[in-house]
C-alpha positions in Angstrom: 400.9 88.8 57.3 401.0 85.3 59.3 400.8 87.8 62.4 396.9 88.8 61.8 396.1 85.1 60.0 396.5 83.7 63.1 394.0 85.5 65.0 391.5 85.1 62.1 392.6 81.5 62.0 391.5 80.9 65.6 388.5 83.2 65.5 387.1 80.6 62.9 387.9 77.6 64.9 386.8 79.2 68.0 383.3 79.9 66.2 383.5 76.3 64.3 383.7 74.4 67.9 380.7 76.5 69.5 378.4 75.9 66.5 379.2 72.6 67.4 378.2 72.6 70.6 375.0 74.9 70.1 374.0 71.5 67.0 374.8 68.8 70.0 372.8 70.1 72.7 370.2 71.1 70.4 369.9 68.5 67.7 370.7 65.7 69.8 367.8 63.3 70.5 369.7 61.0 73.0 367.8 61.8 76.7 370.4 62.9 79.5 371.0 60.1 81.5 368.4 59.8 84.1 369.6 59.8 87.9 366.7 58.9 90.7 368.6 61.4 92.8 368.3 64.5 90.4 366.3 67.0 91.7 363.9 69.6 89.3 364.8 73.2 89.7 362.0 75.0 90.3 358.6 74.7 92.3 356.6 74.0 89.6 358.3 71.3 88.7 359.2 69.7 91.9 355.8 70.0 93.2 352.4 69.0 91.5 349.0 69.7 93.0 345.9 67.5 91.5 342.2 67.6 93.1 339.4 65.7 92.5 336.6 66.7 90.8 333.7 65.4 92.3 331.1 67.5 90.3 332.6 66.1 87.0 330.7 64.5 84.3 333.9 62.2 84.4 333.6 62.0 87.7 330.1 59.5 87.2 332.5 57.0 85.2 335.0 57.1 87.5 337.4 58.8 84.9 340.1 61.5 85.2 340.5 61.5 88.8 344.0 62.1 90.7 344.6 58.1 91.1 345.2 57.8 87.5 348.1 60.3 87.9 349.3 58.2 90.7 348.8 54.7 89.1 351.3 56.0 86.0 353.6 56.9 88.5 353.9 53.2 90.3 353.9 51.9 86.6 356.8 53.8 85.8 358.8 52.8 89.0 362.4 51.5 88.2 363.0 49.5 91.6 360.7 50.6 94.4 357.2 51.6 95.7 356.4 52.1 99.8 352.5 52.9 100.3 351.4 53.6 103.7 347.2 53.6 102.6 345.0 54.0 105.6 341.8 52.7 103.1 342.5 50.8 99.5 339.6 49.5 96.9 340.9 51.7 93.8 341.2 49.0 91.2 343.6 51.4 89.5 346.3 52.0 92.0 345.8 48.0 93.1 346.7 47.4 89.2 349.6 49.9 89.0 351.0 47.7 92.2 351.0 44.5 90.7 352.3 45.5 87.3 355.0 46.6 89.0 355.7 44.0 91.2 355.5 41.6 88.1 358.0 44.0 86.9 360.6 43.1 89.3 360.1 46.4 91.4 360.1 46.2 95.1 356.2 46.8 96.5 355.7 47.0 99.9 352.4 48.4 101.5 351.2 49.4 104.9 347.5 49.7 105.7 345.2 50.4 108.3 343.9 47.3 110.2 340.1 47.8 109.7 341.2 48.0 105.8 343.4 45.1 105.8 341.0 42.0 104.9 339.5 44.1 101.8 339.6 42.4 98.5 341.7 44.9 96.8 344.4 44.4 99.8 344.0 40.3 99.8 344.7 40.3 95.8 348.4 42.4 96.6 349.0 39.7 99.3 348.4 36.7 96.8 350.5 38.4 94.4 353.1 37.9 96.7 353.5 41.9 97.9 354.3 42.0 101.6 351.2 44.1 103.4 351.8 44.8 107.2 348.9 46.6 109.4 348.6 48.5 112.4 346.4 46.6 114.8 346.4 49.2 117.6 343.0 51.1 118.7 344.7 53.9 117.0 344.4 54.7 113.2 347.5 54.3 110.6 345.7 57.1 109.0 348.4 58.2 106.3 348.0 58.1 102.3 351.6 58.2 101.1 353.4 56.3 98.2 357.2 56.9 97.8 358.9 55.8 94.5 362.7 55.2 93.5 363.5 56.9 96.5 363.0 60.2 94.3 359.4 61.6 94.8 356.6 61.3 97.5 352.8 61.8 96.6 350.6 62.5 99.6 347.6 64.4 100.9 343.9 64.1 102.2 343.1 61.5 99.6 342.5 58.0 100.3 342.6 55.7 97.6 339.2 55.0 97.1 336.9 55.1 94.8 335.0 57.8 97.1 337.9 59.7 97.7 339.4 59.8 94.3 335.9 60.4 92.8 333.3 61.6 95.4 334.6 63.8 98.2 336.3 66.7 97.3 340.5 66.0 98.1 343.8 67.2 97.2 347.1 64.7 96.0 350.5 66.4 96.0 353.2 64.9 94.1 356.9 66.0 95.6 359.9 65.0 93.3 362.5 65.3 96.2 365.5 62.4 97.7 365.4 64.3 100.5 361.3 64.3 101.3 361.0 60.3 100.0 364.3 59.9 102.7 362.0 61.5 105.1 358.8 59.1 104.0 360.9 56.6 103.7 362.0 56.5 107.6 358.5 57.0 108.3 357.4 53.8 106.3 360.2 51.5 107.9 359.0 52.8 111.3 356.1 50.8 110.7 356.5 48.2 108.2 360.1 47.0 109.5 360.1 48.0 113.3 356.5 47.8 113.2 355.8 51.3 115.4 353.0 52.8 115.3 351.7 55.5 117.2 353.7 56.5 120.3 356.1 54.2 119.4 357.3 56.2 116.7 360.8 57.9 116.8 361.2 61.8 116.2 363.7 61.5 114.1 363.0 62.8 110.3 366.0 63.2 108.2 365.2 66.5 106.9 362.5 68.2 108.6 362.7 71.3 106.2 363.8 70.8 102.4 364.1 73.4 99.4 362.7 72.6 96.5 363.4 75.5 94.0 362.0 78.7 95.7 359.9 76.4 97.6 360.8 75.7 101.6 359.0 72.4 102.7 358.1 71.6 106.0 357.8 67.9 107.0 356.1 67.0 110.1 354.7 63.5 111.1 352.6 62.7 114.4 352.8 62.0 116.7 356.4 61.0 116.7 357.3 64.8 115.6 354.3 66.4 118.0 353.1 64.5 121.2 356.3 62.6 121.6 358.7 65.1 120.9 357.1 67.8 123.0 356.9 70.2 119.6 353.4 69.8 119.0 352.5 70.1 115.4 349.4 72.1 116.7 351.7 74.8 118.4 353.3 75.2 115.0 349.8 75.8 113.0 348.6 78.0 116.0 352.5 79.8 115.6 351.7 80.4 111.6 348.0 81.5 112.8 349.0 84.1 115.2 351.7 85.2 112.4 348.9 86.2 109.6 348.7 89.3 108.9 346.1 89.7 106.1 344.1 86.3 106.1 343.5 82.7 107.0 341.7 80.5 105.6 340.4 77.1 106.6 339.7 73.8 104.8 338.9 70.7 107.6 337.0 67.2 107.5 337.1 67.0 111.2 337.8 70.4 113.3 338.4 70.0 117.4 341.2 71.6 118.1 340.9 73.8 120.6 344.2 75.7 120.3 343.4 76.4 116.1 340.3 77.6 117.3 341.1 80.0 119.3 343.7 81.4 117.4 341.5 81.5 114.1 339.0 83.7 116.7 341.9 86.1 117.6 342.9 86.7 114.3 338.9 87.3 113.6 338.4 89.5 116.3 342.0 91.6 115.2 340.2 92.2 111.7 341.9 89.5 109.8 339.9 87.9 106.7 339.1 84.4 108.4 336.8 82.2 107.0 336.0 78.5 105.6 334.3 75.4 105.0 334.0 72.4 107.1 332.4 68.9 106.4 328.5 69.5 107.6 328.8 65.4 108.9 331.4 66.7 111.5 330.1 70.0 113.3 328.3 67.7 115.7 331.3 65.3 116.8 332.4 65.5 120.1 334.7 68.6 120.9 333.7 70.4 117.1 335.2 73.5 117.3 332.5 75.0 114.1 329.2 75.8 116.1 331.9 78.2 118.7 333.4 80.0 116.0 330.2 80.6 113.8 328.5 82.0 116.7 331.1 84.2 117.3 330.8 86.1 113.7 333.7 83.9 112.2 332.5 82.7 108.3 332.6 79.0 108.7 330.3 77.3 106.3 329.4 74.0 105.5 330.1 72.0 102.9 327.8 71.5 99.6 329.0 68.1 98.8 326.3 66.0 99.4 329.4 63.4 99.7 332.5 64.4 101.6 334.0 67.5 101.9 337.7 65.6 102.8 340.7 68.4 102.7 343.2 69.1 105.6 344.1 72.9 104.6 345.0 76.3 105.9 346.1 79.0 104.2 348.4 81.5 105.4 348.2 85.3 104.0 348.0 83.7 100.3 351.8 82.6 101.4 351.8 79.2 102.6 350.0 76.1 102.4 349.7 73.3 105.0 348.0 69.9 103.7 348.3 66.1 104.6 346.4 63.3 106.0 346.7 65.7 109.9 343.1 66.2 110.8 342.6 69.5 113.1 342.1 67.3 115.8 343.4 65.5 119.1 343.7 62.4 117.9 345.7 63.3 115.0 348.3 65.1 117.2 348.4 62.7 119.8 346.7 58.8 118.7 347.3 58.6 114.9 350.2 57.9 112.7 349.9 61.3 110.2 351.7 63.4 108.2 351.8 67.4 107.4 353.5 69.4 105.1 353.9 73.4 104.8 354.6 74.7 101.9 356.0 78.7 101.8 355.0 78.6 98.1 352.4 81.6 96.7 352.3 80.0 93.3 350.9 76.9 94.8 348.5 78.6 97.3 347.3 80.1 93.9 346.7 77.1 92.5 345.0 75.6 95.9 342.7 79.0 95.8 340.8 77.7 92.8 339.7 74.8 95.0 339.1 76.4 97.5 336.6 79.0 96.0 335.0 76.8 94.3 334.0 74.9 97.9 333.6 78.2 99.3 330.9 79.5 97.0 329.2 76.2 97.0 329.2 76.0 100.6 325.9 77.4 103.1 326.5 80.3 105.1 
């Protein structure tokens, strides 16, 4: 008889200590304890896309735009914000810095000379928040923030009341050690070494990260184009040429030569190609727009009576490549920039929406 108790006997206990188990990681209300080095698993929660919304009713109040995502963000900081800003007068973000600098977090900020001696960049400075600029002929044209060394927000947006509100822009947020080590080096290039431009070092720590199913790119110019001799360019014309189905084209300022003229071959092979640029810009020096509309390409040009702003191609509904990287020559070669590409179709589905909204309110 004590033969088959015992099995019984241990059956229950067995069942008695995973109840247990199933009540404390259930029932429990205590959080997990939070490490600023923990990644997400998963794309969707790694990676966040936000847009402005420029037709908004919000949008007149200034309300609900992508800088109030961003301003919770620096409020919630533990020990550390880097912002490399090429243009600052959101009173939102400028509030989110100094709460957290009163909060004992390190803020540091790099801006754009021309921008420096604004009033929303003078009030950090007599806070006591270090602000260093670029005073080269060249632009420090970046808008990245890295916090707690755990998650990097980026994109076309500057933080202004015209780009959060006005002109139409994108905002990624990246929760990633890896990516803020990447934006990190980038910052100290410039705030510690103070190197801008050709000065900068090729020498990102991880120039391709995996978040969840999601492989990230990282590229910054022109320290990881023109210096290196691996033109950023050469890659976008390499994932051009590689399309099979479609391409599709978001751009502020378009004069690249070498885009172009992939985006025409791809036309002219029977690809879907087709876009919107910023009407301001198809007269600059070098545009690349008049060229390709006259060859059949559809290019159109913004609606936006403000600023059509975004840095995007799209790559068989496969991959998306955004930043602060202009389609230009200056942005591969002059400016300090960064670009991201991300082989993610779930977020080119999300960055589709945007960009058929510009599309259909753009003229042929």
């Amino acid at each position: 008889m004590r033969k088959r108790i015992l099995p019984i006997g241990l059956a229950l206990l067995q069942a008695f200590m995973f109840g247990c188990m199933l009540w404390y990681q259930q029932g429990s209300t205590d959080p997990a304890p939070a490490s600023p080095t923990l990644q997400p698993t998963g794309a969707e929660q790694s990676i966040e896309l936000f847009f402005s919304e420029p037709y908004s009713p919000l949008s007149e109040d200034l309300e609900g735009g992508p800088d109030e995502e961003l301003a919770a963000a620096i409020k919630n900081a533990s020990f550390s914000v880097d912002m490399a800003i090429y243009n600052l007068n959101l009173w939102s973000i400028r509030d989110a810095l100094l709460e957290a600098a009163s909060n004992g977090v390190q803020v540091r900020v790099v801006t754009e000379y021309n921008n420096f001696h604004k009033a929303e960049i003078r009030s950090l400075q007599n806070a006591g928040i270090p602000v260093h600029s670029d005073e080269r002929n060249h632009l420090m044209h970046h808008k990245f923030v890295v916090i707690d060394d755990a998650e990097v927000w980026t994109g076309s947006m500057n933080f202004t009341v015209n780009g959060a509100y006005h002109n139409n822009n994108n905002l990624v947020r990246l929760r990633s050690s890896e990516l803020a080590a990447d934006y990190t080096r980038e910052f100290e290039e410039m705030f510690v070494q103070d190197a801008y431009g050709l000065l900068s070092e090729s020498d990102t720590p991880y120039p391709e990260v995996l978040l969840g199913d999601t492989l990230v790119e990282v590229y910054f110019s022109p320290d990881e184009g023109y210096v290196s001799g691996n033109q950023i360019s050469a890659r976008l014309v390499d994932l051009i040429e590689s399309a099979e189905e479609s391409v599709y084209l978001l751009a502020f300022s378009f004069t690249s030569n070498p885009i172009a003229g992939a985006l025409l071959e791809q036309y002219r092979a029977g690809l879907d190609v087709r876009g919107v640029v910023e009407s301001s810009q198809i007269n600059a020096s070098g545009a690349e727009t008049d060229t390709l509309r006259s060859a059949g390409v559809d290019l159109r040009l913004d609606g936006n009576p403000d600023t059509m702003h975004h840095k995007v191609l799209i790559i068989d509904e496969q991959i998306l490549i955004l930043g602060s990287y202009n389609f230009t020559r200056s942005a591969e070669e002059k400016n300090d920039e960064n670009l991201l590409i991300l082989h993610s179709p779930s977020l080119v589905s999300q960055f589709l929406i945007e960009f058929d909204k510009i599309y259909h309110n753009a003229s042929p």
